[in-house]
Residue, then its C-alpha position, 0 to 999 in steps of 0.5 A: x272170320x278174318x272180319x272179326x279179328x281186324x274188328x276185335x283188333x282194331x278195338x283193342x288198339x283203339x282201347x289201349x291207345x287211350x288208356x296208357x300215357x306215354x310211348x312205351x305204354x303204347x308199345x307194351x299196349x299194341x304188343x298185347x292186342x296183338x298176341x290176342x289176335x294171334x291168339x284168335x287166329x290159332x283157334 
């Protein structure tokens, strides 16, 4: 299971990285993907 989560997240990061344009979009990014790891993690 733990497997899944670091794949879905490493995914997501990869995802957000390459959709937004500056510093601060990226921060805004990785803080989202995080709450939905977290958000896996808890179910």
């Amino acid at each position: 299971m733990k497997k899944i989560i670091t794949l879905l997240a490493i995914v997501a990061i990869a995802i957000s990285a390459s959709a937004c344009n500056t510093v601060q979009g990226i921060g805004k990014d990785v803080k989202k993907a995080g709450e939905v790891v977290e958000g896996a993690a808890k179910k």
